[in-house]
C-alpha positions in Angstrom: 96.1 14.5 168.6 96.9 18.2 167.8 94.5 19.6 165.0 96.2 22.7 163.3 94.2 24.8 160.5 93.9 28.2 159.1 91.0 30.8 158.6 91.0 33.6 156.8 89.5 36.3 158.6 90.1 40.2 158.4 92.3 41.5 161.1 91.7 45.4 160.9 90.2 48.0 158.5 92.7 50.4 156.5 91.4 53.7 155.3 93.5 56.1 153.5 93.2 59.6 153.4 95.7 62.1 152.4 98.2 64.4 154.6 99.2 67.3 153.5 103.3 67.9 154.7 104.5 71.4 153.7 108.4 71.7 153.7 110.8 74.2 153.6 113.2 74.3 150.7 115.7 76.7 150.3 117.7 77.0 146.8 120.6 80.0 146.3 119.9 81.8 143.0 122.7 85.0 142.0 120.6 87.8 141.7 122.4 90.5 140.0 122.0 94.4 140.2 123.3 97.4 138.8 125.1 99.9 140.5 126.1 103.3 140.1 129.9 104.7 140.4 131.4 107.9 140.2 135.3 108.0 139.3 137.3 110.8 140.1 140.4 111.4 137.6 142.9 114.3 138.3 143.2 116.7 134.7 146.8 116.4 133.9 148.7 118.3 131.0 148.3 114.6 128.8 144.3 115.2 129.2 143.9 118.7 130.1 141.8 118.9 126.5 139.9 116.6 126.5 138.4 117.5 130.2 138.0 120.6 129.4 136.0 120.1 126.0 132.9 118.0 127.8 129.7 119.8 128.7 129.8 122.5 131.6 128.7 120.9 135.2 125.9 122.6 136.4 123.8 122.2 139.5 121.3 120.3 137.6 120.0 117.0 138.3 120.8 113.7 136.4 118.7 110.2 136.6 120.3 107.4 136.0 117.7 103.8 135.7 119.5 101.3 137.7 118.3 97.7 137.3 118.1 94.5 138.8 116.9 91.2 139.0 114.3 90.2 141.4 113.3 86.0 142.4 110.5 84.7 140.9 108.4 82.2 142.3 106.5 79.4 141.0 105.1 75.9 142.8 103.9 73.2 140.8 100.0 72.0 141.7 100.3 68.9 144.1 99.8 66.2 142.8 97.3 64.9 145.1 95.2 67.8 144.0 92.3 65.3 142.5 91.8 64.2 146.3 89.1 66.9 147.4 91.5 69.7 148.6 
């Protein structure tokens, strides 16, 4: 006679513990900018006037604030942060 039964025993002991996995991430974000351009535009009869009435070029310096945008940056906590880290 073959007797067959169970019994319920523990085969191993789980712990869990947390792993911290960075990644990379990469995201494409337009940045734009300003720029600065000089036109050059030949004084014809038609404008001749008008070019001539302007303020008188000098050898003085003129500034000009260019902007742009830069990235900015933010991560969100982990949300694993309650486990001690």
């Amino acid at each position: 006679m073959l007797d067959i039964t169970t019994t319920d025993g523990s085969g191993a002991v789980w712990r869990l513990s947390p792993n911290r996995v960075t990644e990379e991430e990469q995201q494409t974000v337009p940045m734009r900018h300003e720029e600065a351009r000089i036109e050059r535009e030949p004084i014809t009869e038609a404008n001749r006037g008008a070019a001539m009435s302007g303020e008188t070029i000098s050898e003085a310096e003129h500034e000009v604030t260019l902007h742009a945008e830069r990235p900015v940056v933010h991560t969100e906590p982990s949300r694993w942060n309650g486990c001690g880290w």
